[in-house]
Steps between C-alpha positions, in 0.01 A plus 500: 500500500393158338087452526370185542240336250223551713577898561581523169113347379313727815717856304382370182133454666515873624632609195210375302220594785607851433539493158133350497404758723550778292620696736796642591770358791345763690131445437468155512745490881245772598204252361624263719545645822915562437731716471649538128865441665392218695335364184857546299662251746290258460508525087866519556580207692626663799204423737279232533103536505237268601332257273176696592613856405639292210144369436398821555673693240393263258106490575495868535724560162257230272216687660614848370570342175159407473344787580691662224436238291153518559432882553385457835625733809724395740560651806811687426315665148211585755718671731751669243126664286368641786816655577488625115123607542492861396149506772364355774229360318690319223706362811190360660406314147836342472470417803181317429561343224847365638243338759275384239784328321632315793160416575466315188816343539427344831154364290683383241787361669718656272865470527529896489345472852865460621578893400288605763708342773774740345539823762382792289744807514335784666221729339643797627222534751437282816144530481539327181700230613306420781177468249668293288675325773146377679273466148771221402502349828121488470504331160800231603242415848160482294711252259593346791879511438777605720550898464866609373681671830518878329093509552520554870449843457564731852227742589518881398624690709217786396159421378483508090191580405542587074255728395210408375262620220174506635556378917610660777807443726208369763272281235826380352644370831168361675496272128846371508555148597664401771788354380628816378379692799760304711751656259380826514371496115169649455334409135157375464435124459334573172817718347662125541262349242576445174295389213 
């Protein structure tokens, strides 16, 4: 099948988006709310995608390229080392400082912003992804940008309620914001501060 010019130049856009990505076919489809077979059709000419997936692909790709770059988390890094955390409190810290560096990001205006709007693969725990989910959300509205879609987390199905050092279940849920209650996620406000 002959490819026109302009197919030919959007393949050759893909092909560098992913390559820029540093991720694999699968990954960086997954990153951007595809499938990876879906994705190979459109690198191989034999279906069209929008200019804004195009766009996209690109934004998101330079963004994780960045971040690497620059030794900053993205959102898919975030997601894949709390999967990797060998504890629950080595998850939470990731988890934190993922937040942190997004949160400078948005401050900075940083081009590595654009790795955030990349969907994160799961953690391995829904808890997790909810939390991470709803503290990005957070940051994107207090920066006052548009949220990426992926951080529209659903509410638990069962309260989560991680243990705790020093509170209990009771102390720990009556000092819980809000906008985790709604999901039910119970962690105190102040086990969201960082220094």
């Amino acid at each position: 099948m002959e490819l026109d010019r302009d197919t030919r130049e959007v393949m050759a856009w893909l092909d560098r988006a992913l390559a820029d990505s540093g991720l694999t076919q699968a990954e960086f489809a997954a990153a951007l709310a595809t499938s990876a077979s879906r994705f190979s059709t459109y690198r191989s000419g034999r279906t069209r995608p929008t200019a804004a997936f195009c766009f996209r692909a690109r934004r998101i790709a330079e963004g994780l390229a960045a971040a690497r770059r620059t030794r900053v988390m993205s959102a898919p890094v975030t997601a894949k080392i709390i999967r990797d955390a060998e504890d629950e409190d080595w998850a939470w810290r990731m988890l934190l400082q993922g937040r942190d560096h997004l949160r400078m990001l948005l401050e900075d205006g940083d081009a590595a912003v654009s790795s955030w709007e990349a969907v994160p693969p799961s953690t391995g725990s829904a808890a997790f992804d909810t939390l991470l989910a709803v503290l990005t959300r957070r940051e994107f509205d207090a920066a006052g940008i548009e949220a990426p879609v992926w951080c529209r987390p659903k509410r638990l199905p069962e309260a989560w309620i991680p243990r705790h050092p020093f509170l209990t279940h009771v102390e720990v849920i009556a000092k819980t914001p809000e906008f985790l209650k709604e999901l039910n996620v119970f962690v105190p406000a102040r086990d969201l501060v960082t220094a």
